[in-house]
PAPA-678249 format. One record per residue (C-alpha): residue number from 1; residue in one letter; x, y, z. Coordinates in Angstrom, 3 decimals, decimal comma, padded with zeros to 6 digits. Example, Ala and Ser with C-alpha at 12.3 -4.5 7.8 and 13.67 -1.06 7.14 Angstrom:
PAPA-678249
num: 1	residu: A	c1: 012,300	c2: -004,500	c3: 007,800
num: 2	residu: S	c1: 013,670	c2: -001,060	c3: 007,140
//
This chain:
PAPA-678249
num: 1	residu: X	c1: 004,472	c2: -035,495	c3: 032,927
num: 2	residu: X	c1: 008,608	c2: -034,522	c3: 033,931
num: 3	residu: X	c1: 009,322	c2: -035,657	c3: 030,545
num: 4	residu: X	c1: 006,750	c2: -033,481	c3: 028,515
num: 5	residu: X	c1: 008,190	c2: -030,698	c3: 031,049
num: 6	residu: X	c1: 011,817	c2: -031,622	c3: 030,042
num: 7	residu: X	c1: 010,601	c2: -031,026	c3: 026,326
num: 8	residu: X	c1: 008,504	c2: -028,253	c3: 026,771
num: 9	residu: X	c1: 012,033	c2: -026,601	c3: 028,320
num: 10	residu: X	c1: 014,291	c2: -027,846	c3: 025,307
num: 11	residu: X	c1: 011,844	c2: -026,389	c3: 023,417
num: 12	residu: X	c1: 012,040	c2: -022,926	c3: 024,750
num: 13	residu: X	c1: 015,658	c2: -022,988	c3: 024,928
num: 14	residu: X	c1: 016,328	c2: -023,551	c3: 021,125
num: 15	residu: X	c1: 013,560	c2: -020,736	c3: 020,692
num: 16	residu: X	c1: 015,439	c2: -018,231	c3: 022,980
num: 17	residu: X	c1: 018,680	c2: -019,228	c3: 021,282
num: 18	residu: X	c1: 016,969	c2: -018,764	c3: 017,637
num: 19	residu: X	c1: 016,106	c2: -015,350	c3: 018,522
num: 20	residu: X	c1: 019,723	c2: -014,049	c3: 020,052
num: 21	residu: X	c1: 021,071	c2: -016,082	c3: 016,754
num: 22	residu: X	c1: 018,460	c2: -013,392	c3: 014,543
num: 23	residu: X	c1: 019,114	c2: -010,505	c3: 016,613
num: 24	residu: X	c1: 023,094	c2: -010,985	c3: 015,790
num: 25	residu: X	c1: 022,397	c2: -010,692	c3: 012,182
num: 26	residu: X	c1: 020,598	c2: -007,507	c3: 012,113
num: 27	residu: X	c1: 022,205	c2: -005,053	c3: 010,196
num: 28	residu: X	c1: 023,598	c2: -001,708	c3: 011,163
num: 29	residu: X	c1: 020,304	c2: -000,216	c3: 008,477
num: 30	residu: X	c1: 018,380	c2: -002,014	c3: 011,388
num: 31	residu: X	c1: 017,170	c2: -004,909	c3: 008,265
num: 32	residu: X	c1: 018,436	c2: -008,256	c3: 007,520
num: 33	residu: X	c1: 020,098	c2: -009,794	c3: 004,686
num: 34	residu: X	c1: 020,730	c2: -013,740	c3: 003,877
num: 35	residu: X	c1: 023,753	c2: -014,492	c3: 006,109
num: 36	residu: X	c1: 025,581	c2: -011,775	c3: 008,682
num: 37	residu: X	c1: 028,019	c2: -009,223	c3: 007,214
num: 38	residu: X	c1: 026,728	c2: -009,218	c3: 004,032
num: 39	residu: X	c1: 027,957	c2: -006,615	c3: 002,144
num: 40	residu: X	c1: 024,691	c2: -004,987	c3: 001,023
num: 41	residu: X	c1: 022,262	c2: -003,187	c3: 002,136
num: 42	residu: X	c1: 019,129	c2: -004,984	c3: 004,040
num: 43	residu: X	c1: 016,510	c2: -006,929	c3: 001,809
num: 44	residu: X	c1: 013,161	c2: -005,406	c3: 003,036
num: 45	residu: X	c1: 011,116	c2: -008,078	c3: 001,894
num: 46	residu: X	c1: 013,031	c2: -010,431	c3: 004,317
num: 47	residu: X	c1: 013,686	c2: -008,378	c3: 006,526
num: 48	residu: X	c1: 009,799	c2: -007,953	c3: 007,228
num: 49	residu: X	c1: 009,644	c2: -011,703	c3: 007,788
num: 50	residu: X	c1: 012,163	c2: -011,225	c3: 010,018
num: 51	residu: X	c1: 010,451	c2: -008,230	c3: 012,243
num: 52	residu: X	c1: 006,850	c2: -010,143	c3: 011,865
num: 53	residu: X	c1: 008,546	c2: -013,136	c3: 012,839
num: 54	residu: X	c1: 010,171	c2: -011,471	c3: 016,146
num: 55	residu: X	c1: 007,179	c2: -009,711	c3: 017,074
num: 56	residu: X	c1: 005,483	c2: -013,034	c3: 016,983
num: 57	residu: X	c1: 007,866	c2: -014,755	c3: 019,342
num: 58	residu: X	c1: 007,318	c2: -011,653	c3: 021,941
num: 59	residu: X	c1: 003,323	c2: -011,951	c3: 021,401
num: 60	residu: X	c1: 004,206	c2: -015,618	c3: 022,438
num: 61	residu: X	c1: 005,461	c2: -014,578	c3: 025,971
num: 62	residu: X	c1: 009,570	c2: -014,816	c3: 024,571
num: 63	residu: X	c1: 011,658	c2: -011,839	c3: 025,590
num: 64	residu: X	c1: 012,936	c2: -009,928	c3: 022,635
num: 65	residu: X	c1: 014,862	c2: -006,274	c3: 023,218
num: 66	residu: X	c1: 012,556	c2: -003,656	c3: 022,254
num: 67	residu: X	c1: 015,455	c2: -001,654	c3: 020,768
num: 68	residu: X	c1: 015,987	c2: -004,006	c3: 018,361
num: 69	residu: X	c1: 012,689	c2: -004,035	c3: 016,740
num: 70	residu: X	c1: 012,378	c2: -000,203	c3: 016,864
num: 71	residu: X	c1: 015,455	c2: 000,088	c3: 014,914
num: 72	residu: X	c1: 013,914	c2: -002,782	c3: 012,144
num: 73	residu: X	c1: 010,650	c2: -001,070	c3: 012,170
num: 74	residu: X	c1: 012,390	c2: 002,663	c3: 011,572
num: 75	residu: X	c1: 014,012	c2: 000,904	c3: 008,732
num: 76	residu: X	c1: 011,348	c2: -000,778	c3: 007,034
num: 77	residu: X	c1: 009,528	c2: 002,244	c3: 007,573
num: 78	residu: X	c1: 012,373	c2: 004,212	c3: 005,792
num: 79	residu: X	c1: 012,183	c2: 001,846	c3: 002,674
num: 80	residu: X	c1: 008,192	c2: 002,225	c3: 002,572
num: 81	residu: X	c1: 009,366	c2: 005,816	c3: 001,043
num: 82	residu: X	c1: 012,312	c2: 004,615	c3: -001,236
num: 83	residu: X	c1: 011,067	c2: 005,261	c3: -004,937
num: 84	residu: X	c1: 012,683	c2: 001,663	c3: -006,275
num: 85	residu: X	c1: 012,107	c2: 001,185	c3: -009,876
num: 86	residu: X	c1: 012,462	c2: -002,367	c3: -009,932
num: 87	residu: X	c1: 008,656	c2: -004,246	c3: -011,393
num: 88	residu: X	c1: 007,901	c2: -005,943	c3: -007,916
num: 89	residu: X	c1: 008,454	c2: -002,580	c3: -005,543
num: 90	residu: X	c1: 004,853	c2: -002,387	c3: -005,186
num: 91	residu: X	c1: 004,179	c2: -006,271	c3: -003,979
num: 92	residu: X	c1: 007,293	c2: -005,896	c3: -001,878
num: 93	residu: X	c1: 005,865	c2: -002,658	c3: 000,023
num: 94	residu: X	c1: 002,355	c2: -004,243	c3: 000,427
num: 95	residu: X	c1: 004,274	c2: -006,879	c3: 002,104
num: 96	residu: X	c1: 006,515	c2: -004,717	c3: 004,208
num: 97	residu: X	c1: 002,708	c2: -002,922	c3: 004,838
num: 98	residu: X	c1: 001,249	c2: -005,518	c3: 006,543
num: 99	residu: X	c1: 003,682	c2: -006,750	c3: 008,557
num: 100	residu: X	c1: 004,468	c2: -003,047	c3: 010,260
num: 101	residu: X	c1: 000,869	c2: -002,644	c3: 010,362
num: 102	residu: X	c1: 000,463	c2: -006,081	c3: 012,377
num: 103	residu: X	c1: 002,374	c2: -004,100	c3: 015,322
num: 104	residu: X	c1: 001,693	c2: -000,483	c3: 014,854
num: 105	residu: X	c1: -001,037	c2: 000,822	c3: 012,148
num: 106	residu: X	c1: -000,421	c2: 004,027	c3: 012,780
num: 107	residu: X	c1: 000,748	c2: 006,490	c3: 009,975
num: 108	residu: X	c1: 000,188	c2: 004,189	c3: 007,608
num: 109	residu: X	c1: -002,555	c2: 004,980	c3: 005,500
num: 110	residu: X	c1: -000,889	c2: 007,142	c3: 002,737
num: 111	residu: X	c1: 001,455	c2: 004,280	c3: 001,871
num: 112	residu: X	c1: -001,632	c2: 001,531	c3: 001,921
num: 113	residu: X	c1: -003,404	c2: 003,899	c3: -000,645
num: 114	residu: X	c1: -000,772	c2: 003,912	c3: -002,556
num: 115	residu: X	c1: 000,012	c2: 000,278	c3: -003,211
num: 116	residu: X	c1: -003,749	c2: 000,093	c3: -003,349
num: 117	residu: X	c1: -003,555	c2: 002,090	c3: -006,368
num: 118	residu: X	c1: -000,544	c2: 000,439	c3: -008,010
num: 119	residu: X	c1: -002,419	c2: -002,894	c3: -007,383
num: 120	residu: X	c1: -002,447	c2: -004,113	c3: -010,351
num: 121	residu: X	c1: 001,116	c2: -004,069	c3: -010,135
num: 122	residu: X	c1: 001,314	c2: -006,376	c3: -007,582
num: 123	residu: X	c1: 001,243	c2: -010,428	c3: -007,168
num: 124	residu: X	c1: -001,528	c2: -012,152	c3: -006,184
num: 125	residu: X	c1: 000,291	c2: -013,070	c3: -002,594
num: 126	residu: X	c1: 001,245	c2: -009,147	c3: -002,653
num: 127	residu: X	c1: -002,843	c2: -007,886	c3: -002,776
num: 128	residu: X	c1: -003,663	c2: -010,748	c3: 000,165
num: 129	residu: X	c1: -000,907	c2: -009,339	c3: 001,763
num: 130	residu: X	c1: -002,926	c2: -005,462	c3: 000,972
num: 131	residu: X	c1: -006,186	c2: -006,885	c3: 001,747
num: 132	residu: X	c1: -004,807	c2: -007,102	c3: 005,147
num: 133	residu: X	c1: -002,707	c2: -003,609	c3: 005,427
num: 134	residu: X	c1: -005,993	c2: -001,886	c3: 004,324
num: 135	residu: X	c1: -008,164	c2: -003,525	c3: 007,093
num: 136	residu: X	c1: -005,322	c2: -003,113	c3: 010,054
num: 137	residu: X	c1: -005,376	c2: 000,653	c3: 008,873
num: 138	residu: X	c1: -008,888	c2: 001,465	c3: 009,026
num: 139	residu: X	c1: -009,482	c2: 001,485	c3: 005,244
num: 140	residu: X	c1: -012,080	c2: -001,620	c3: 005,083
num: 141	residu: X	c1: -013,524	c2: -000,398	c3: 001,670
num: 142	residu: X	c1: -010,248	c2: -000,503	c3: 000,011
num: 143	residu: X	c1: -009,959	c2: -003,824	c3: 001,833
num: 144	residu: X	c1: -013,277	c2: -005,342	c3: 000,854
num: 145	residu: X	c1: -012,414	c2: -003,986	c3: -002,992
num: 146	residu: X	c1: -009,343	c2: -006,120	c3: -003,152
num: 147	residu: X	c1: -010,435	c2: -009,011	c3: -001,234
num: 148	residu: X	c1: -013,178	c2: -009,679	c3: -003,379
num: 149	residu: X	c1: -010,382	c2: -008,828	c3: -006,703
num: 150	residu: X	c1: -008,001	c2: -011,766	c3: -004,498
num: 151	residu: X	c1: -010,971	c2: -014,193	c3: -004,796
num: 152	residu: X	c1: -011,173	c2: -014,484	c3: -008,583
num: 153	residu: X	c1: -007,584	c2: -016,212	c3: -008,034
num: 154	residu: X	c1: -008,713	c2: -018,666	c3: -006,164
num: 155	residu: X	c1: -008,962	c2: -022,055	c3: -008,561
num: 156	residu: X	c1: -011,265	c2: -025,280	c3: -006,925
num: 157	residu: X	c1: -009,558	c2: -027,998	c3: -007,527
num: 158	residu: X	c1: -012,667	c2: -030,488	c3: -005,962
num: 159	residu: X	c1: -015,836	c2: -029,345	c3: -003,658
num: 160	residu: X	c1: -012,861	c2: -029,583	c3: -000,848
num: 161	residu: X	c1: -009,942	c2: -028,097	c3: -002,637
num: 162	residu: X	c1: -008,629	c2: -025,150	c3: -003,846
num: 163	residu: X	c1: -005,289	c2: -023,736	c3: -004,584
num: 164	residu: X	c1: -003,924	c2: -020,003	c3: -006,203
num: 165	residu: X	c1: -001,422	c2: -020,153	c3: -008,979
num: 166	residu: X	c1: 001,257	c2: -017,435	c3: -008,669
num: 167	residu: X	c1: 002,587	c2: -015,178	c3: -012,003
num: 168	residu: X	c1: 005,727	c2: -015,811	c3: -013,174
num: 169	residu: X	c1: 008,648	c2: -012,777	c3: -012,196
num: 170	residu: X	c1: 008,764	c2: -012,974	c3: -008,544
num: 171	residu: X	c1: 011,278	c2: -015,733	c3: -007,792
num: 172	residu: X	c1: 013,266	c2: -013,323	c3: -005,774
num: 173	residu: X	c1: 010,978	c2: -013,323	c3: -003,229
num: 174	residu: X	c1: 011,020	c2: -016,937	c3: -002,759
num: 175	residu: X	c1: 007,570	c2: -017,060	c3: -004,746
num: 176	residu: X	c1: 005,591	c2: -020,121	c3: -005,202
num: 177	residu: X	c1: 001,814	c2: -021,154	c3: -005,883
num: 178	residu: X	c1: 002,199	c2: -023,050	c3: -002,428
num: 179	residu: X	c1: 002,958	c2: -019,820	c3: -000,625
num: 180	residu: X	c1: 000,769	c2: -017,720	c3: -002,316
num: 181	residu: X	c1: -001,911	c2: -020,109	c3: -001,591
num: 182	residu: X	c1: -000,985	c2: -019,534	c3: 002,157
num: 183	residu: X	c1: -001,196	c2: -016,171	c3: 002,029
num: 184	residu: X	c1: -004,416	c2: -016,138	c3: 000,573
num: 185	residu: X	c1: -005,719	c2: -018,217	c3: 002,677
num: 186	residu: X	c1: -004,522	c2: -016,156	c3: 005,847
num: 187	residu: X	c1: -006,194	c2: -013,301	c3: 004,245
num: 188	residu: X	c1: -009,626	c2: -015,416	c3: 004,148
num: 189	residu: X	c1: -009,344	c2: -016,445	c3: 007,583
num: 190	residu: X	c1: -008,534	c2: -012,447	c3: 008,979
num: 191	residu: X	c1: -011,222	c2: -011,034	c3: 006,936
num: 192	residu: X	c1: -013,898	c2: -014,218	c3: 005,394
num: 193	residu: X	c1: -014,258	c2: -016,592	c3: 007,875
num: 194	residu: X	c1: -016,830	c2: -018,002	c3: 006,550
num: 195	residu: X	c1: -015,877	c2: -017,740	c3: 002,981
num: 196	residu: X	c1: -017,056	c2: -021,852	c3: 001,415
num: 197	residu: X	c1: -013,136	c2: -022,298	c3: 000,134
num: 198	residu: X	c1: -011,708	c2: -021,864	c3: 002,927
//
């Protein structure tokens, strides 16, 4: 109908104006931070969301400048070799993994094997996140190894419910069992389909 048209069009419009509005805010370090002209340097955790998110929209059929996502993946690239000390580098860079390896595997083996052997370093969300670097990189074993490590997280609530409950220390990221659940759940769906808890 002209007025499911009219919405469809709204719709659009807010989206194209949502990505010039995230595109503003990228940093000169080619990353993201909480508000524009922050004076820090780019979170990489977010600033993965951000890039997955934008790469997203343009799988969608929105136009987003190329240059602009070559500059955020050089720079989450860039932080995939920064030797952080800080307890959560390793969930953060199997994060930063998979969304990088969404677009463009390539090169990225050496850095999957890493986190891969750190994992027990990492949050449950972290190793779904892993789970699905490994596979997008061509390294199913490792994949399969911490898939099937994931699954002994999983707690069923009823024959229809299940849910994953998140350690304690990774607030910064926004943590919560409810997104951690989500992520594990994407992981099930990319690599068990036909897992029973899903």
């Amino acid at each position: 109908t002209k007025e499911t048209g009219q919405k469809a069009d709204e719709a659009k419009k807010h989206v194209e104006e949502a990505i010039k509005k995230i595109i503003g805010m990228q940093q000169a370090d080619g990353g993201w931070n909480y508000w524009p002209g922050a004076d820090r340097e780019s979170l990489p955790y977010l600033s993965a969301y951000v890039y997955w998110g934008l790469i997203q929209m343009q799988d969608a059929g929105f136009s987003v400048d190329q240059t602009f996502l070559d500059r955020a993946y050089a720079s989450l690239r860039s932080r995939l070799q920064t030797g952080s000390e800080y307890h959560w580098r390793y969930t953060e860079k199997a994060q930063v993994l998979f969304m990088l390896s969404e677009e463009n595997p390539a090169d990225l083996g050496s850095y999957a094997e890493t986190v891969f052997e750190h994992r027990d370093e990492v949050s449950v969300y972290g190793n779904a996140y892993l789970a699905m670097a490994l596979e997008n990189v061509g390294q199913q074993e490792k994949a399969d190894i911490v898939l099937r490590e994931l699954k002994r997280s999983i707690v069923p609530l009823s024959p229809t419910m299940s849910y994953v409950t998140e350690e304690f220390g990774y607030e910064a990221f926004l943590s919560s069992n409810l997104r951690s659940t989500a992520v594990v759940l994407l992981s099930l769906l990319k690599l068990d389909p036909e897992h029973p808890q899903i």
